[in-house]
KOLVEX-747725 format. One record per residue (C-alpha): z, x, y. Coordinates in steps of 0.2 Angstrom, whole numbers, plus 2048, in hexadecimal, padded with zeros to 3 digits. Layout:
<drenses>
ZXY
...
</drenses>
This chain:
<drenses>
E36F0A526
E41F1852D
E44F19541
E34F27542
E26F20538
E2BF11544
E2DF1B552
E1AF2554E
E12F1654A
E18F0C55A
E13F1C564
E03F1C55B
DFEF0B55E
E08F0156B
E0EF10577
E10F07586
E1DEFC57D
E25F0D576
E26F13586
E33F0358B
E40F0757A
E4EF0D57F
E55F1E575
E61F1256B
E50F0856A
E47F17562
E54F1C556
E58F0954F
E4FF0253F
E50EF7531
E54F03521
E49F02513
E52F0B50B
E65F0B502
E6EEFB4FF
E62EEF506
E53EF44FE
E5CEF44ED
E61EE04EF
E50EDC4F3
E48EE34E4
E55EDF4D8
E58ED04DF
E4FEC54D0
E59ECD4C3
E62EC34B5
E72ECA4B9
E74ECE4CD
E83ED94CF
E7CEE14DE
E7FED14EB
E91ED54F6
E95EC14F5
E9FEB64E9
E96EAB4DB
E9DE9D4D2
E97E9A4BE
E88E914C5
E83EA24CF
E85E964DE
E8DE9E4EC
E9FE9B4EB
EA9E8D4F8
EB9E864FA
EB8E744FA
EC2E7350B
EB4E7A511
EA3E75508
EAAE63506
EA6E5F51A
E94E64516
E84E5C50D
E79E6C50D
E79E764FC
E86E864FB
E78E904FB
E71E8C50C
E83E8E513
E8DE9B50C
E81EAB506
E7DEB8515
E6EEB351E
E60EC451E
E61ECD52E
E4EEC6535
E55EB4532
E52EAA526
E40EA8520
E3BE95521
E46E96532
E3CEA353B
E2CE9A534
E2FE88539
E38E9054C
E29E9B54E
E1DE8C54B
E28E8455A
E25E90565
E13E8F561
E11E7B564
E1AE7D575
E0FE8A57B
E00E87575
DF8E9757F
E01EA2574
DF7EAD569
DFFEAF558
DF8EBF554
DFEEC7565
E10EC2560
E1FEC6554
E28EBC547
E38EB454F
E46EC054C
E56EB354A
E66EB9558
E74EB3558
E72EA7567
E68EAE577
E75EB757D
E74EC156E
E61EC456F
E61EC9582
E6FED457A
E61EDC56F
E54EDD57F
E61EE8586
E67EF3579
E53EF8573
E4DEF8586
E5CF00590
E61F10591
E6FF1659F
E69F125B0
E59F085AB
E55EFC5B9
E51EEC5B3
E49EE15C1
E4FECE5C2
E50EBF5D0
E62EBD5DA
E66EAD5D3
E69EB45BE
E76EB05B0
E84EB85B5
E86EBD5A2
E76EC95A7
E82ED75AF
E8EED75A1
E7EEDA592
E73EE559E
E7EEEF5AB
E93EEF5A2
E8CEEF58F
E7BEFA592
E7EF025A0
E6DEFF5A9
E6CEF85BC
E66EE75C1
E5BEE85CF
E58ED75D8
E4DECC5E3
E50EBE5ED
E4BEAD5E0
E46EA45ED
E39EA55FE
E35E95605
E3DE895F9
E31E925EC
E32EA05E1
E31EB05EA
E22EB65E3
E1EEC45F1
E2FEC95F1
E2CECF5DE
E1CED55E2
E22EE15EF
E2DEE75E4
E22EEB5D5
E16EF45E0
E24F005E2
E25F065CF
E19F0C5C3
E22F035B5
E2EEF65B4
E3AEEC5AA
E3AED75B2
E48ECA5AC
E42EB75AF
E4AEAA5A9
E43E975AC
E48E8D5AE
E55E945B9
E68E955B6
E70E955C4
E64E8C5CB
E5AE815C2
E4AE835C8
E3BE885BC
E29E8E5C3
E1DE815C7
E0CE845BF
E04E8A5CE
E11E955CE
E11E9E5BE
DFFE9F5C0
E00EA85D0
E0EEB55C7
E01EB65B8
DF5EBF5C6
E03EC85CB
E09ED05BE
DF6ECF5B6
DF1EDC5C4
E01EE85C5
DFCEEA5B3
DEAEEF5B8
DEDEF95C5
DF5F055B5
E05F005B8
E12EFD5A7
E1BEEA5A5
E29EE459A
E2FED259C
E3CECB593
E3CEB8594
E4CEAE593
E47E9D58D
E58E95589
E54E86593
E41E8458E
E39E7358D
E45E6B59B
E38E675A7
E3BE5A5B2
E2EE595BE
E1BE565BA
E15E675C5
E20E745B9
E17E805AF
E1AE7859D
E19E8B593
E21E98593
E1DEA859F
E1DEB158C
E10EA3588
E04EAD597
E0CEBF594
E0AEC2583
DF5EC6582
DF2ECA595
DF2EDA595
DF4EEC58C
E00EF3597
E0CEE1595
E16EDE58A
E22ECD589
E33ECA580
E35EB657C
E4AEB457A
E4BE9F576
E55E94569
E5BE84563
E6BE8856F
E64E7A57E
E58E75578
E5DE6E56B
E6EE6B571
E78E75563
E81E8156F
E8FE88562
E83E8C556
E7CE9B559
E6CE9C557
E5FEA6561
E4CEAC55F
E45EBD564
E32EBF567
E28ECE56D
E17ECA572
E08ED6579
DF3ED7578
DF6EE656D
E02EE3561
DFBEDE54F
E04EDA540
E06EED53B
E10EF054D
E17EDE54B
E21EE253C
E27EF3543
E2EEEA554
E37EDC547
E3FEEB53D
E45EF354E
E4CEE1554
E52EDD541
E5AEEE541
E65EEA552
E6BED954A
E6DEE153A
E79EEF541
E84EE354E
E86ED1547
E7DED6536
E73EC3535
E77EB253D
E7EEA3535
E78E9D524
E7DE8C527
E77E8953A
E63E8E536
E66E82526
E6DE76532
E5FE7953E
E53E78530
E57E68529
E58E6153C
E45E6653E
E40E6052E
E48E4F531
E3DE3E538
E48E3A544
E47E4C54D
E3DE4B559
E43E3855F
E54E3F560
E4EE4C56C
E45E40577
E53E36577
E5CE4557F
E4FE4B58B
E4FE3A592
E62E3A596
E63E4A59F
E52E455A8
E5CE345AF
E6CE3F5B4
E5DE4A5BC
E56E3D5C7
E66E365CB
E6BE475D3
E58E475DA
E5DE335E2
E6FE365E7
E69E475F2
E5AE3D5F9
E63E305FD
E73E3A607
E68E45614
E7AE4861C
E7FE5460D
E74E5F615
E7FE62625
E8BE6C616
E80E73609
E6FE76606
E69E715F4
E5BE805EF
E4CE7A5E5
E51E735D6
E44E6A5C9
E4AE6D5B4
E58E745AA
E6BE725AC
E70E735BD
E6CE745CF
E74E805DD
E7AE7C5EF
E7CE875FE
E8AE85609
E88E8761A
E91E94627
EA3E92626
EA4E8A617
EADE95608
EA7E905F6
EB6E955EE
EC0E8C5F8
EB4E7B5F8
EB5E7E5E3
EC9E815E5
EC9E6E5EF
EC0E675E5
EC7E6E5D5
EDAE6B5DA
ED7E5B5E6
EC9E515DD
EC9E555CD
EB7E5E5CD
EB4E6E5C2
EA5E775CB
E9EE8B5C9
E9EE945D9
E95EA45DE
E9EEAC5EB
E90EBA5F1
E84EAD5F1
E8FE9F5F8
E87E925EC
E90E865E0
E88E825D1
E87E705CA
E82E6C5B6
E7EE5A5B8
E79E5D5A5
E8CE5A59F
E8EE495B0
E89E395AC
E7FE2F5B8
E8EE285BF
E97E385C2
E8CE3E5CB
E8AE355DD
E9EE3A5DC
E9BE4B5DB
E90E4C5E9
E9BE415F3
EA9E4B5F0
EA1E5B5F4
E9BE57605
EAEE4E607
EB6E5E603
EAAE6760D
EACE5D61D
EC0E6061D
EBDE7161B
EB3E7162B
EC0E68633
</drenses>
């Protein structure tokens, strides 16, 4: 479908949502026409001449054996482009994922999975449809530092932030003040939280639900986009177990939620590449559905052109296999010990607190301290770094060091701790 019948028919039906595209938004699409449109009718012919790939005599994709002989998979689910949406039984089998983990979700209020390159690729996407020059994008003060380089160097749009925190909680009336203030707004989350760790309790989402719930009532226009990367690591009882998409996605006309997950944490396969892009909204039905998936599908197709063949094959075969999900339970359960040995080593040294203050911390990868007054954290990371050995991620505005207790073990680390408040203490000194 060409860029203006989607345009028109997204105008028509979802105008709200068509108000958020940016003008690179409105003027991408997935052609229908041309060269793509060709292979897919022809592609049944007896003799294809029309695919731009090597085939061997067997009309298998053609290898080298350096390379096909370190895999069991078949050629053809390694080597042959992968379509721009992802592959098909991929997007199925992620989407019904998404849909066991967050039972809430209503299926006909959402999209089809569009396949990214990793997440980074598909917040990549959220910015290039959303963003034009100057767009403010509202997000909480503790965000992936990644966010300015995708939204603010590459799209040129403004990141307007919050304080996370109020009370050891999530600043819930700081966002509200802010919202009141604009008739339409664009809100990054990401939980749980890196830097920080900390993922909205249930009482807490709930209470955001209202928020957001009534900003959209009072006539206002909401877009969320929702980075999932560290979904499903929950480690305390009280956090909210879906995700703020799962809530977003039918709440209201005037709302309209973008889910950006993947295998890349959860399923611990980092290099690669593989992320999901949902759209989600009250109003959306399969006609709009498939008019927001050519638009997404059109973004990948005209950047990276499609993701990895062989990682959705590998991902494929991992979730088809018996053994999947005790292998993840396995997993969870490790960084859930390294958690509680973090939780157990702070509780248990109440004098740490005389040189950094830990904010809330309660899932994901990491958890943030706060130095005090006088103490440098480029400094305290250059110590530790040259003196002790320990590699650390400092933010210097903030004056917070970031600590991934998902790459320590347990025995490493009380020493980092130790260390820490050692370093720390000369410093003072």
């Amino acid at each position: 479908m060409a860029a203006e019948k989607i345009n028109d028919l997204l105008n028509q039906k979802l105008s709200v949502f068509y108000s958020f595209l940016s003008k690179r938004g409105k003027r991408i699409y997935f052609p229908s026409s041309g060269i793509m449109a060709q292979i897919k009718q022809i592609k049944n012919s007896k003799i294809n001449a029309s695919i731009g790939i090597a085939l061997d005599d067997k009309k298998w994709a053609f290898n080298l054996d350096s390379v096909s002989s370190h895999l069991s998979l078949h050629v053809d689910n390694v080597f042959p482009y992968a379509p721009s949406f992802g592959v098909k039984n991929f997007r199925e089998l992620w989407l019904d994922k998404i849909l066991k983990k967050n039972p809430s979700i209503n299926a006909s209020n959402i999209t089809t999975p569009i396949i990214t390159s990793g997440l980074t690729h598909g917040i990549k996407i959220c910015a290039d449809l959303f963003c034009d020059e100057g767009q403010e994008v509202l997000v909480a003060d503790l965000f992936w530092g990644n966010y300015k380089l995708i939204f603010e160097v590459n799209a040129g749009a403004k990141l307007n932030t919050f304080p996370f925190f109020k009370n050891s909680k999530f600043n819930l009336s700081g966002l509200q003040e802010i919202l009141v203030q604009r008739k339409k707004t664009i809100l990054l989350v990401n939980f749980p939280n890196n830097p920080s760790g900390y993922c909205l309790t249930q009482t807490e989402q709930d209470e955001l639900v209202v928020i957001l719930e009534k900003y959209a009532k009072d006539g206002n226009e909401l877009l969320v986009i929702c980075d999932d990367a560290y979904f499903g690591l929950f480690f305390e009882e009280n956090i909210a177990k879906e995700s703020l998409f799962s809530r977003l996605s039918s709440l209201h006309e005037n709302i309209f939620a973008v889910k950006v997950d993947g295998p890349t944490k959860e399923d611990y396969v980092w290099g690669l590449r593989v992320g999901s892009l949902v759209v989600g909204g009250k109003s959306i039905t399969l006609e709009t559905a498939s008019a927001i998936q050519e638009k997404v599908a059109g973004l990948v197709r005209s950047s990276i052109s499609n993701v990895s063949h062989l990682s959705q094959s590998l991902l494929l075969k991992a979730y088809q296999s018996d053994t999947y999900d005790s292998e993840k339970k396995v997993a969870f359960e490790l960084l859930e010990s390294r958690y509680a040995v973090v939780r157990k080593t702070l509780d248990s040294h109440l004098e740490y607190q005389k040189v950094f203050t830990v904010l809330p911390f309660n899932s994901g990868y990491f958890i943030c301290v706060k130095l005090i007054d006088g103490l440098d954290c480029k400094k305290v990371w250059s110590m530790l770094s040259l003196e002790y050995g320990i590699g650390l991620i400092y933010f210097k505005e903030e004056n917070l060091l970031r600590i991934a207790f998902s790459c320590l073990t347990v025995e490493e680390i009380p020493k980092v701790f130790e260390s820490l408040f050692e370093v720390c203490n000369t410093l003072l000194k």
